[in-house]
N, C-alpha and C positions, 0 to 999 in steps of 0.2 A: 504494500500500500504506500503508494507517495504521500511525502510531509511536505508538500507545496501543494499552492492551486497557481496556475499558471494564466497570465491575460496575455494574448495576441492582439499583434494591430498591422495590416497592412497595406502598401502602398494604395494606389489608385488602381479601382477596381473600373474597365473602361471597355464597351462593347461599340467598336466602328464598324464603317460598311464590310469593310473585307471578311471580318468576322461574322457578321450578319449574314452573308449570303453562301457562306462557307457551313455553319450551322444550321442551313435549310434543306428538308427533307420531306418532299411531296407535302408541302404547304404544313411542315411540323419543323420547329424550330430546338435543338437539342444542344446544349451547353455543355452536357456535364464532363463533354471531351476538355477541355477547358479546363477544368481543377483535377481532371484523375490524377494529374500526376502528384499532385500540391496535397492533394485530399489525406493520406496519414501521416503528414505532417501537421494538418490543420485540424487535427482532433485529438494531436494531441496535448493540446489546451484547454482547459477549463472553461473558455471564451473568447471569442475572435471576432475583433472590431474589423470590419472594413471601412473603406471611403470607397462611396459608392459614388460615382461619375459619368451617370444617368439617369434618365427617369424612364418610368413603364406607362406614360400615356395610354393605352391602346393601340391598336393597329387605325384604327378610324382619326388618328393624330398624325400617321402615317410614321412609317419605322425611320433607323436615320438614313438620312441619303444625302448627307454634305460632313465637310471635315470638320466642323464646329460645332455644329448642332445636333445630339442625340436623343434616342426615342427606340428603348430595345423590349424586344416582346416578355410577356411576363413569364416566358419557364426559365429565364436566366434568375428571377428571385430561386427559384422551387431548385436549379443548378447549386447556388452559393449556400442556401441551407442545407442540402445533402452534404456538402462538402465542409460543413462546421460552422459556416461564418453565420456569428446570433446576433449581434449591431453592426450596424452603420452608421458612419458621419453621413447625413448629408446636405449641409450647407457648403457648395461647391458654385465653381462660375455657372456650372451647367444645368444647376436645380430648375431653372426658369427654361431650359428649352423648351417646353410645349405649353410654355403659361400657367397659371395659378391651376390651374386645370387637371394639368398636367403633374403637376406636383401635390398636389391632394392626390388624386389618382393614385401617384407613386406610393403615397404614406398606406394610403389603404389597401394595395398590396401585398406590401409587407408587413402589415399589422394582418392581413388573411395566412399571409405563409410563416408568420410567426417569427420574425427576424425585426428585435425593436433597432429605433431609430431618434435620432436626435441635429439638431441645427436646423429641420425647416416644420412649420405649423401649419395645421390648417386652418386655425384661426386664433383670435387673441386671446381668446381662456385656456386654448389646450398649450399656448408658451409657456415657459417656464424657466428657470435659468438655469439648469441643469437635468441630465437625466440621471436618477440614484440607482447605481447599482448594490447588492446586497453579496456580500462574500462572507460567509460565517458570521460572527456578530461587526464585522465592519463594513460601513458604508463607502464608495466610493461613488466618485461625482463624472460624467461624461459629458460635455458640453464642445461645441462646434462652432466658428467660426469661420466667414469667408471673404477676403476682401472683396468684392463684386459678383455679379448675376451676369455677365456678357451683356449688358443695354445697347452697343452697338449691335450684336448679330440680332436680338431678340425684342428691342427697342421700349421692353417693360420697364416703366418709371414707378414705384410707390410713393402714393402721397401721403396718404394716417396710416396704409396699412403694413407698416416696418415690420410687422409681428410676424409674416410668411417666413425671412430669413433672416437670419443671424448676420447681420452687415457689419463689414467696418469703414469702408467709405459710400460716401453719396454717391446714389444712383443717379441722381439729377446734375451733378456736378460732371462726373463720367458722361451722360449723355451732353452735355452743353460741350465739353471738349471733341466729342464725334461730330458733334454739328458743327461746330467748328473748321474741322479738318474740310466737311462737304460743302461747306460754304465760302469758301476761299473763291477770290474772285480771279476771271481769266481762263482763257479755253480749254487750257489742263483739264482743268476743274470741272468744267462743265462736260468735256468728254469722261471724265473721271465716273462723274454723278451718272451720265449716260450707259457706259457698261454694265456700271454695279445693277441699275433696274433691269437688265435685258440679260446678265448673267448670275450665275452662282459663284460661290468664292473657290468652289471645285475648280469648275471650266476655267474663271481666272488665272486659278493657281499651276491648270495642266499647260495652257498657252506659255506661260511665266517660263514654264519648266523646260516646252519647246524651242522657245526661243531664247533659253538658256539665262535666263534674267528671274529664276528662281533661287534668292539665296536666303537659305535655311540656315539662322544662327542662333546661337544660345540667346536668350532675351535679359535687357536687363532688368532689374528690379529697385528702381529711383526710388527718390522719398521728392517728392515735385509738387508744388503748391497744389493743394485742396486735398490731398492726400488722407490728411488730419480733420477729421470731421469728431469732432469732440462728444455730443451724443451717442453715436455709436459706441465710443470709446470708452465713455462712462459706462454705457450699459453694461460693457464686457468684462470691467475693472467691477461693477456691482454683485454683475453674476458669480467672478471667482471671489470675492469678500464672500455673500451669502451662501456660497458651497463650503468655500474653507469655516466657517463658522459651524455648520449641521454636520460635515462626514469628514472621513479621516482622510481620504486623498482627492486627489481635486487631478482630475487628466484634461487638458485642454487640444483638441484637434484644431489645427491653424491650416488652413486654404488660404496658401501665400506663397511667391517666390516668381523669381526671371525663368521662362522655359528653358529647360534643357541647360539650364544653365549650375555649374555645381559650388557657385562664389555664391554665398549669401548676400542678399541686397539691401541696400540703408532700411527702405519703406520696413522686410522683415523685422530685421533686428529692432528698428524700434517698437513695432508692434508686439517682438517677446519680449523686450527690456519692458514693456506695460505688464505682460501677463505675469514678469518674476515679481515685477515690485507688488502688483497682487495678491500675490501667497499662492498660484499656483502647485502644483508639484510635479509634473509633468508637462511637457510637451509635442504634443505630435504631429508633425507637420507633413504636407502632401501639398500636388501641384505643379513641379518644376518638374514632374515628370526625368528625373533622375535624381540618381541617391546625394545627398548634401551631407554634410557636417553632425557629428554628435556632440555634445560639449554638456558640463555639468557646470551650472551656475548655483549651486543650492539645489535648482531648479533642473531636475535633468531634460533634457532639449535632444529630441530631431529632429532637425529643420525640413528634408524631406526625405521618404520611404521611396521615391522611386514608382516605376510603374509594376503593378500586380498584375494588369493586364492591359495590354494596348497593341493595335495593330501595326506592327514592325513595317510594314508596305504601304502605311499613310505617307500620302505626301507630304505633309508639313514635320516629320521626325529629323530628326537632328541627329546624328549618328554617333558621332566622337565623344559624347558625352557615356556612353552604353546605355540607352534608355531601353535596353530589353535587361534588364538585372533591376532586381529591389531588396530591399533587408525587410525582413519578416523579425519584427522586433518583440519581444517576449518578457514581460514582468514575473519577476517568482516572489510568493509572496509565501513567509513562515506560517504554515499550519498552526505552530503553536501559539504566539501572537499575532498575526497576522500585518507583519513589517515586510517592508519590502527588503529583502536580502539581495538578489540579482538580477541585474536585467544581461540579458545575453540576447544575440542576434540570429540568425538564416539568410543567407543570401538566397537569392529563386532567381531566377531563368526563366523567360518566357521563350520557347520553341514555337516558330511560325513556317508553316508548309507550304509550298507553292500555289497550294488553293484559296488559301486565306485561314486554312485552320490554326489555333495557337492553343498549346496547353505551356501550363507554367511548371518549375521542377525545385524542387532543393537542388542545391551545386553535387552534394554527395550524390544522389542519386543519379546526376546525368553523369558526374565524371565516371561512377560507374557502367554506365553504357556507351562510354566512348571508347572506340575500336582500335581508331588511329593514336597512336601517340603524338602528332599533332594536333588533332582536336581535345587530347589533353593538356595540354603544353597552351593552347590558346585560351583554352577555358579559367587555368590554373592564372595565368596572365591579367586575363581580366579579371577575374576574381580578386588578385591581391589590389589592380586599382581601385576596386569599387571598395575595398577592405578599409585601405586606406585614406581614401575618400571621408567614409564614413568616422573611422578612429583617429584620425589626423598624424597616425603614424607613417612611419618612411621603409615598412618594409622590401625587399627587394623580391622574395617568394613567402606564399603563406602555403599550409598544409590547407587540403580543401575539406574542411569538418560540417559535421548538422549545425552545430550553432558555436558560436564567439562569444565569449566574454567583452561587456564595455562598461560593468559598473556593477562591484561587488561589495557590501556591508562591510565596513572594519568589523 
């Protein structure tokens, strides 16, 4: 009998078109290729947070069919719950793809397939400032945050009704600087304004690509005037006060970070330097779509987990950063008092097949099915980068194990 209970949290959990029509099977949509591989690793936790980075609209919302905007059919819930995962974050840019609508829909879901959820409402009585979970006799607090909804792709503005999702900037601020960019005066502009109605950011972005003026770079992540909307900010700084005062730990999920980018950016860090001086205890962060930084401030910090699932054959991916690897990160918490003693890590691997299929792996697991001693030798390679990525060390090779140590009880 194990003397831990163990909490899981992983990267970005994300269903694109390649995946979407790779998963279809005389009008039945089947996932669970997807996690077999991940699947006894992920049970072997006590509980496993994902970030969820969709919504399940309906088919009558229409499924996704652009690089920005998703809508995946609902056996991908009924996939992640056979495969372990019991929450979700999901206050993400993408909670808004299909409108309020659309995101109710999502909640109700997954309150049918039994997978709770936290960071968006369906209305202002069911908000709250945290979700409590119960572990033996201690309480622990789950609560989600996102800097933005996409108001350029999706053009949703709230005005009294902030309660949908957990914001930390202005949505109307964000929209006024899009409108901006479209309203710029001079024929550019106006042929600019002209495309965007008559095309997709798809077709945009395959032209871009043929005529070779497609350049896909890590993104930054500023701290740039309006950034700082102080309501928001207070709510977030209220929410972790009134959790740290009711339960014993407080885990904050942050939807923040430059894509594909593996430097932490000012806007970040100042929004954790908010959630430490808080009283947080935790941080988990997602987004950047590759693995970032660990760091222990008091307050232990991942700034991001990388991707859990994403289509390696999207065209807007970034390569050199490895956004097909994420850390599967793992809390062990004493049976007997219930402290937290270790947090250790997983590295996973997302595998993508010529048709659009992907299943995800622990690194043990695949370096055991590789053949060639090259595709050991490359595996073993990137593994020690994303290692050291992650632990800010300088190793030169690491052994390839189920999990790492980055933060053990004196």
């Amino acid at each position: 009998m194990k003397d831990y209970y163990k909490i899981s949290f992983t990267g970005d959990i994300m269903c694109e078109r390649p995946l979407l029509k790779a998963s279809k099977c005389d009008k039945i949509y089947d996932f669970d290729f997807v996690f077999h591989g991940v699947k006894d690793k992920l049970l072997e936790s006590d509980l496993v947070v994902g970030n969820l980075e969709t919504v399940f609209a309906g088919e009558e919302a229409g499924y996704t069919n652009d690089v920005y905007s998703f809508n995946t059919p609902d056996s991908f819930v009924c996939s992640m719950k056979r495969a372990g995962i019991s929450y979700v974050s999901t206050a993400n840019n993408h909670c808004l793809d299909r409108g309020i609508e659309g995101l109710i829909r999502t909640l109700d879901l997954l309150d049918k397939c039994g997978i709770k959820h936290f960071g968006t409402y369906r209305n202002k009585e069911e908000r709250t400032p945290y979700e409590l979970l119960r572990i033996a006799d201690k309480k622990i607090a789950l609560m989600a945050y996102t800097y933005g909804t996409n108001v350029a792709e999706n053009g949703i503005v709230f005005k009294e009704e902030d309660f949908y999702v957990n914001l930390l900037k202005s949505q109307k601020y964000e929209w006024m600087k899009f409108e901006k960019t479209l309203n710029t005066p001079g024929i550019r502009s106006k042929l600019s304004r002209y495309i965007r109605r008559v095309t997709t950011l798809e077709q945009r972005m395959r032209i871009k690509k043929k005529l070779g003026m497609l350049k896909n770079t890590p993104k930054s992540d500023d701290l740039v005037d309006g950034d700082i909307y102080p309501r928001y900010l207070e709510r977030l700084k209220s929410d972790i006060e009134k959790a740290k005062s009711e339960t014993d730990y407080v885990f904050v999920c942050l939807h923040s970070g430059g894509l594909f980018n593996v430097e932490v950016g000012k806007y970040t860090e100042h929004i954790v330097n908010l959630i430490v001086r808080a009283g947080a205890d935790v941080i988990v962060g997602n987004h950047p779509h590759v693995v970032q930084k660990w760091e222990d401030k008091g307050c232990l910090i991942a700034y991001s987990l990388g991707n859990f699932s994403i289509s390696l054959s999207s065209l807007y991916l970034v390569r050199e950063n490895l956004p097909e690897y994420s850390v599967l990160l793992h809390f062990y918490f004493d049976k007997e008092d219930m402290s937290l003693y270790k947090v250790t890590f997983s590295i996973l691997k997302i595998v993508e097949s010529g048709s659009g299929n992907l299943s995800i792996y622990p690194i043990n697991v695949l370096y055991d099915k590789c053949v060639a001693i090259s595709e050991r030798d490359l595996l073993v390679r990137d593994c020690t980068k994303i290692y050291n990525t992650f632990t800010g060390k300088k190793e030169k090779v690491i052994d390839i194990l189920d999990e790492y140590t980055c933060f053990k009880r004196n």
